[in-house]
C-alpha positions in Angstrom: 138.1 123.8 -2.6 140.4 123.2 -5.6 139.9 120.4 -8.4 142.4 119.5 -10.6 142.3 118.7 -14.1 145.5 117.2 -15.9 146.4 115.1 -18.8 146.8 111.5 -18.3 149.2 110.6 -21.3 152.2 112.0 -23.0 150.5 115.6 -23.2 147.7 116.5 -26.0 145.3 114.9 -24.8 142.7 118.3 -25.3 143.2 119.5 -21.6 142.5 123.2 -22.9 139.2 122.9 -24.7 138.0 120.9 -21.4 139.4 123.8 -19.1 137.6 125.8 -21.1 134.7 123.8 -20.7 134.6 123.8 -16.7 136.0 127.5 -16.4 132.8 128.5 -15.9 132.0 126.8 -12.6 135.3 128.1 -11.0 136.4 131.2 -9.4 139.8 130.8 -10.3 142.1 128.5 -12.7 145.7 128.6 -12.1 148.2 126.8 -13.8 150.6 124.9 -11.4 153.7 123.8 -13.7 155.5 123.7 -17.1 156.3 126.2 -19.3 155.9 127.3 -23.0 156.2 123.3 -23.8 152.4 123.3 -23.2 149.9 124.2 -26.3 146.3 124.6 -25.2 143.9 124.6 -27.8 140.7 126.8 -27.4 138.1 128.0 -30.0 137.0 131.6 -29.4 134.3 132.6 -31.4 135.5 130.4 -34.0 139.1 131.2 -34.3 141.9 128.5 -33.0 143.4 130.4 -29.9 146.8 128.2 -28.7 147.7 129.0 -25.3 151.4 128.4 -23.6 151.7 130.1 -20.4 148.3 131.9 -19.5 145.5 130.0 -17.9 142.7 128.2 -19.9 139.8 130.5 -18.1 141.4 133.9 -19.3 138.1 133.7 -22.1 135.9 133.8 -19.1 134.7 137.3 -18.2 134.2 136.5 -14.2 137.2 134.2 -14.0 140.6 135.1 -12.1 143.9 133.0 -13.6 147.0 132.7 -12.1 150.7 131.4 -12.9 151.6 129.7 -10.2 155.2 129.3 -8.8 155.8 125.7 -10.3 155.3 127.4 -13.7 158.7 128.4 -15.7 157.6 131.7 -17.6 159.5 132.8 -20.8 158.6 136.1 -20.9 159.1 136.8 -24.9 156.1 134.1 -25.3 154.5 135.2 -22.6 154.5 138.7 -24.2 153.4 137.8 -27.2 150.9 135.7 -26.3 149.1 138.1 -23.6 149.3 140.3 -26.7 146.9 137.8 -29.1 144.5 137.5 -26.0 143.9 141.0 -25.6 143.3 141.7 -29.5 140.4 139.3 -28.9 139.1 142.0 -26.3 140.4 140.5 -23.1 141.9 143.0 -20.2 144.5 140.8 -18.5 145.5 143.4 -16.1 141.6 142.5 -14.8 141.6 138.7 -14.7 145.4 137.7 -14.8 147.7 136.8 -12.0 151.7 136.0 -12.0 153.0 134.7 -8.8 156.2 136.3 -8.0 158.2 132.7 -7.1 157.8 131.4 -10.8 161.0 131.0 -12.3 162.1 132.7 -15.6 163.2 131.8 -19.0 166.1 133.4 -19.8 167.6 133.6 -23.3 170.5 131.5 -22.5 168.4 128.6 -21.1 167.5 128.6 -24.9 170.4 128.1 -26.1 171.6 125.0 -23.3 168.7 123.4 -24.3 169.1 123.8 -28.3 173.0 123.0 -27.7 172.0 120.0 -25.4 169.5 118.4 -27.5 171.7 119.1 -30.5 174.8 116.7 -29.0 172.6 113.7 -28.4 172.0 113.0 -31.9 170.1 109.9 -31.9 169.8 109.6 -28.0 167.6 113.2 -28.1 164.9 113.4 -25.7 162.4 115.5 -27.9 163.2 119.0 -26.7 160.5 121.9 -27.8 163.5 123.7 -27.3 162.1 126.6 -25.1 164.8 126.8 -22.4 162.8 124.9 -19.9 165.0 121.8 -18.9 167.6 124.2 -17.9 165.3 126.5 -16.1 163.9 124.2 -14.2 167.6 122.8 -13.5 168.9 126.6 -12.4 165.6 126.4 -9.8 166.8 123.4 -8.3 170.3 124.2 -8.4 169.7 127.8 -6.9 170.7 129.7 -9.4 167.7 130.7 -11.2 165.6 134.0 -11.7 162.3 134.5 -10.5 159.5 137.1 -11.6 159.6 139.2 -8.2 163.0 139.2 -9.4 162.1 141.9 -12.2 161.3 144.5 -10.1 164.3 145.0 -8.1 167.1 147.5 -9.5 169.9 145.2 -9.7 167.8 142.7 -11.9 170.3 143.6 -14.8 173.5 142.4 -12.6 171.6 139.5 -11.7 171.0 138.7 -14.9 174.5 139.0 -16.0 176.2 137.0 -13.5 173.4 133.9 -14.8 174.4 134.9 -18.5 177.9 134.1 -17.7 177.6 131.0 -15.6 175.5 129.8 -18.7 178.0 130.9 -21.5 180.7 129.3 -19.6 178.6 126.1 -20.1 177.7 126.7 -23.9 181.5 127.2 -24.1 181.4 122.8 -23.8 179.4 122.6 -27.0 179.7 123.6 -30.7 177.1 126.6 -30.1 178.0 129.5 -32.0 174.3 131.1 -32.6 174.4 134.8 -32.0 171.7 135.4 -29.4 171.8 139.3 -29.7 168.1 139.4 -30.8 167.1 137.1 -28.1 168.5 139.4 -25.8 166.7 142.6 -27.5 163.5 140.8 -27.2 163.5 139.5 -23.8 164.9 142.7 -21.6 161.5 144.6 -23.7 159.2 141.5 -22.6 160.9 141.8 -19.1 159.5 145.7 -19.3 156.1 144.6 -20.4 156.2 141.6 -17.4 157.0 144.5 -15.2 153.7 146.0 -15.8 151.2 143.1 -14.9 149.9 141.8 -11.9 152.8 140.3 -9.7 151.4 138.8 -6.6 152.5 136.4 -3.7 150.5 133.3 -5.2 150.5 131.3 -2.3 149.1 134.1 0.4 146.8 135.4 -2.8 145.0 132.3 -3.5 145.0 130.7 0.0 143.3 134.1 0.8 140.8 133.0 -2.1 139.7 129.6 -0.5 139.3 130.6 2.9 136.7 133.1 1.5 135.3 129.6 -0.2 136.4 130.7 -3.8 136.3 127.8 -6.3 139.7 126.7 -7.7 140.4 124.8 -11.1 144.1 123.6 -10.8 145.1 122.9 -14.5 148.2 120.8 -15.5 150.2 121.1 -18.7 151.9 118.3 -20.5 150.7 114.3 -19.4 151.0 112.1 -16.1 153.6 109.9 -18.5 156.2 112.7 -18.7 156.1 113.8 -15.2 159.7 113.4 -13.9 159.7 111.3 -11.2 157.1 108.7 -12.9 157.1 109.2 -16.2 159.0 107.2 -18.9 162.0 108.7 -17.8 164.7 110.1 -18.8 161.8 110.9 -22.3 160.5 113.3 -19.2 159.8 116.9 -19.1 161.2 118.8 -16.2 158.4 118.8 -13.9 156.1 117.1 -11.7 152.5 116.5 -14.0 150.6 114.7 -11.4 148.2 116.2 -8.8 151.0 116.1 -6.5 152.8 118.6 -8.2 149.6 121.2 -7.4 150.4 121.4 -4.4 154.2 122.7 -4.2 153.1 124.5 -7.7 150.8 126.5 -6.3 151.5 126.9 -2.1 148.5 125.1 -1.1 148.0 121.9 1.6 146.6 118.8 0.4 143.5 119.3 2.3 141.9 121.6 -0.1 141.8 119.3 -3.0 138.5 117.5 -4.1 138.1 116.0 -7.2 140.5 115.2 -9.9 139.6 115.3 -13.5 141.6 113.4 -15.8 141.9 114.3 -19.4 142.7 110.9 -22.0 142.3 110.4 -25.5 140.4 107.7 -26.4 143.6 106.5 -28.8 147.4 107.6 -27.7 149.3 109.6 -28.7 153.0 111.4 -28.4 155.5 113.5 -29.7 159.4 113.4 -29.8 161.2 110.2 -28.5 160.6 107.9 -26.0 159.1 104.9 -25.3 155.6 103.7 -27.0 154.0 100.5 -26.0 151.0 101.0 -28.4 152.8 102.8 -31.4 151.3 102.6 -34.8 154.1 102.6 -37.4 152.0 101.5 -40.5 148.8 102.6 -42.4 146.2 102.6 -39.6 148.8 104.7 -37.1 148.5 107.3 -40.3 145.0 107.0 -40.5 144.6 108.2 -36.8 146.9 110.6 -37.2 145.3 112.1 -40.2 141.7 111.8 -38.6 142.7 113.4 -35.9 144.7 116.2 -37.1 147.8 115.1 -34.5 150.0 118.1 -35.5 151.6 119.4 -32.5 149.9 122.9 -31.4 153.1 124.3 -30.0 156.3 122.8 -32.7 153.7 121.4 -35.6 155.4 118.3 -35.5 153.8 114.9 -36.3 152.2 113.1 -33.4 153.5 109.3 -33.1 149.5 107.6 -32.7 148.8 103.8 -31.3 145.7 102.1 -29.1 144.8 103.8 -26.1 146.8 102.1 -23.4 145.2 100.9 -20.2 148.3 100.0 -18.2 149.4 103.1 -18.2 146.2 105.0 -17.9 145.6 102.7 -14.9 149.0 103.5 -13.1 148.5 107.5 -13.6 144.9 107.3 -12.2 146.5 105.5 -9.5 149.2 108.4 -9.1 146.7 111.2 -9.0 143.6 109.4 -7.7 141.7 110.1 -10.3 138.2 110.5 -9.6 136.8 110.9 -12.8 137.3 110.6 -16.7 137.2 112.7 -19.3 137.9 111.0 -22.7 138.5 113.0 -25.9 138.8 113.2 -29.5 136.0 109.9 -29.4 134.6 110.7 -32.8 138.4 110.0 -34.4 137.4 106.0 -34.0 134.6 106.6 -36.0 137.3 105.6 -38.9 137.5 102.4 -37.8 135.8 99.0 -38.2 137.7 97.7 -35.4 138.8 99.7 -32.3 141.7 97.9 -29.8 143.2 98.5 -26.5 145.9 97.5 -24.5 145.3 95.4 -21.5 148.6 94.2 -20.4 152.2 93.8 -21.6 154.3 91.3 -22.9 157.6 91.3 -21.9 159.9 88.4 -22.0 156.9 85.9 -22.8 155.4 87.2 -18.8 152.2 89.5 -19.1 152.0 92.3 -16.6 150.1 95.0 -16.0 152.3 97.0 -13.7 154.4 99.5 -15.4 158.1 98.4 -15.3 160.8 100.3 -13.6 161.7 101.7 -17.5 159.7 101.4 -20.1 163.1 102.3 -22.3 165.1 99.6 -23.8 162.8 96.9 -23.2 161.1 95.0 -25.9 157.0 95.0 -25.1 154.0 93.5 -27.5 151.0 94.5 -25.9 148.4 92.3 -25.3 145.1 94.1 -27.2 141.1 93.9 -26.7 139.0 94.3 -29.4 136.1 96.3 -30.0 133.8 96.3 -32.8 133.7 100.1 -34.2 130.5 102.2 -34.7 128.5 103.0 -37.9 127.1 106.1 -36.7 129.1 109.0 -36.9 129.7 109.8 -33.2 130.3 114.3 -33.7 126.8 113.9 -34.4 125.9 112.7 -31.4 124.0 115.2 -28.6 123.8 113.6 -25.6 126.0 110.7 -24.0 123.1 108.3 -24.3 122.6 109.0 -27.5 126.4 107.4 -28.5 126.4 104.2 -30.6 125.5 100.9 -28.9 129.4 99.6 -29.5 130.9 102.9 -28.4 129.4 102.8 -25.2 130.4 99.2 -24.7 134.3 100.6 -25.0 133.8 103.2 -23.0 132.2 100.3 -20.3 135.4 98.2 -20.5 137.7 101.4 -20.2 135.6 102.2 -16.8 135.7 98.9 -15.6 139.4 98.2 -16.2 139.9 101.3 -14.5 137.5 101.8 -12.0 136.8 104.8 -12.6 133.7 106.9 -14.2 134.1 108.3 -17.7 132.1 110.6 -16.8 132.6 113.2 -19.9 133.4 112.3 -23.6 134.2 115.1 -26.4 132.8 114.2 -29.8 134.3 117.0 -31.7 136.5 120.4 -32.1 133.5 122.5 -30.8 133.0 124.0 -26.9 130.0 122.6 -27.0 130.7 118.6 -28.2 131.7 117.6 -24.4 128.7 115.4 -23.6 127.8 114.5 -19.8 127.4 111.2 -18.5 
């Protein structure tokens, strides 16, 4: 059986601390798309751990993880990274799996994207500037190279003819970086990719479930940046939704059970784009501030508003979502009054359908109100021991969603996930 745990939002919503959480009761986690974009947050034996490509159970000592083939893998980070997990005494040749379909970064798709982003001046999309838009858009236009690609001899040629197809492109923009050193480092992380465990994910871990292994399918980024239904074209490049497990990881829809999703109990999001709920005044700060919303992966700033039911309605709806996990509750803790959005406003009509695009329209949105909590909720150690008032916002969330919150994190910690 797989389950699937993904972000409901715009991304940071504290997926990888939950992973993390649930590892435990899985056989396997595997990682279905995205790419470096992602920043997973664990805390290993007290130390802030930020992962990009591998899987959230690599910290797990009886836990396989696998990059599956929706994945887009830039092998400097992926390099670097693998080499920060084993200094905390992991053996990824043990526990870590790279399907050979997933595509590859390649320095040039970092500089399209950086000379991409660069020309849109106000009209940029938010970039992390990894190369992954134009990875994902040499997959789909059959140019790209995959990681079973590494390990045939003419890899080098292949790799040249993309180099030139992509410099004829950067040969449209005012891009004059040298990306000598990008080169250096990536054909020595192509080496080091070389030596790791490069499998056919979709025979490997359909092999795993028909010997009744446990699979944890985890997402990066949020439901409202997946491309097809997210707030698009302020999208990433992939599909975030449970449907995207599927064709990320070469498995039928029969084996999946239950989906988890991941929200904060506030909003959040980083780079442009649409915001129905945006904060741009003192009390957007002050949730910003509480909750540290510094981007893991660029450090940017985190825009912050009201958690926002019409959208966390219409991505349950997308990945029938079975049940809740809400996070980063003890950040309301700094307020005497705690709102969130039950419908939009647009053009004097309320709705609470999410419009064709969000983008360009002008939206109020219609708030509830909540009185907030004396008690500090981190301090909390069991769900029914939460305040009185926090529970009764964590009733209306269920009921206007119809679906169980069934877990709510109260703090930084592994251990502040209470159960329902």
């Amino acid at each position: 059986m797989v389950d699937v745990l993904l972000g409901l939002q715009w991304g940071d919503e504290g997926k990888g601390k939950i992973v993390d959480y649930f590892a435990g009761k899985y056989d396997i986690i595997a990682r279905f798309q995205g790419g470096p974009n992602a920043g997973h947050t664990l805390y290993v034996n007290n130390q802030k751990v930020v992962l990009h490509t591998i899987p959230s159970g690599v910290f797990h000592n009886n836990t396989l993880n696998l990059i599956g083939n929706g994945v887009v893998l830039d092998p400097v980070t992926f390099k670097k990274e693998c080499e920060k997990v084993a200094a905390l005494g992991i053996d990824l040749k043990k526990n870590l799996f790279i399907a050979e379909k997933t595509h590859i970064i390649v320095p040039t798709h970092r500089a399209l994207d950086k000379a991409s982003e660069l020309s849109k001046g106000q009209e940029k999309i938010g970039s992390t500037l990894k190369g992954i838009g134009p990875a994902y858009m040499d997959k789909t236009g059959r140019n790209g190279l995959r990681v079973g690609d590494v390990l045939k001899a003419d890899f080098e040629t292949a790799y040249g003819k993309l180099k030139t197809k992509h410099l004829q492109l950067l040969a449209n923009y005012d891009f004059t970086e040298d990306i000598t050193e990008w080169e250096k480092e990536f054909f020595e992380a192509v080496a080091f990719l070389k030596e790791m465990n490069i499998v056919s994910g979709e025979y490997w871990l359909n092999g795993y479930l028909k010997e009744g292994k446990k699979v944890l399918a985890e997402g990066a980024q949020g439901s409202m940046l997946d491309v097809d239904f997210g707030t698009y074209p302020f999208v990433t490049s992939s599909n975030t939704i449970s449907a995207g497990v599927c064709t990320g990881l070469g498995i039928a829809p029969k084996w999946i059970e239950e989906v988890i999703g991941v929200t904060k109990a506030y909003c959040t999001r980083v780079g442009g784009g649409p915001f129905p709920t945006e904060l741009e005044d003192e009390t957007g700060e002050t949730l910003r501030q509480a909750g540290n919303e510094f981007g893991a992966t660029t450090g940017r700033p985190r825009r912050c508003g009201w958690i926002d039911l019409v959208a966390l309605d219409y991505t349950c709806m997308l990945s029938g979502v079975t049940q809740l996990v809400m996070t980063k509750s003890d950040v309301l803790d700094a307020f005497d009054q705690v709102n969130a959005c039950v419908a939009y406003e647009i053009n004097g009509q309320q709705t609470r359908e999410m419009p064709f695009q969000l983008n360009g329209l002008s939206i109020k949105p219609v708030l509830e109100h909540f009185p907030g909590w004396t008690e500090a909720t981190a301090k909390s150690s069991a769900y029914s021991a939460l305040p009185a008032e926090m529970k009764k916002f964590l009733s209306f969330v269920e009921s206007y969603l119809n679906v169980p919150v069934q877990y709510v994190s109260n703090g930084p910690g592994r251990d502040q996930i209470l159960e329902k």
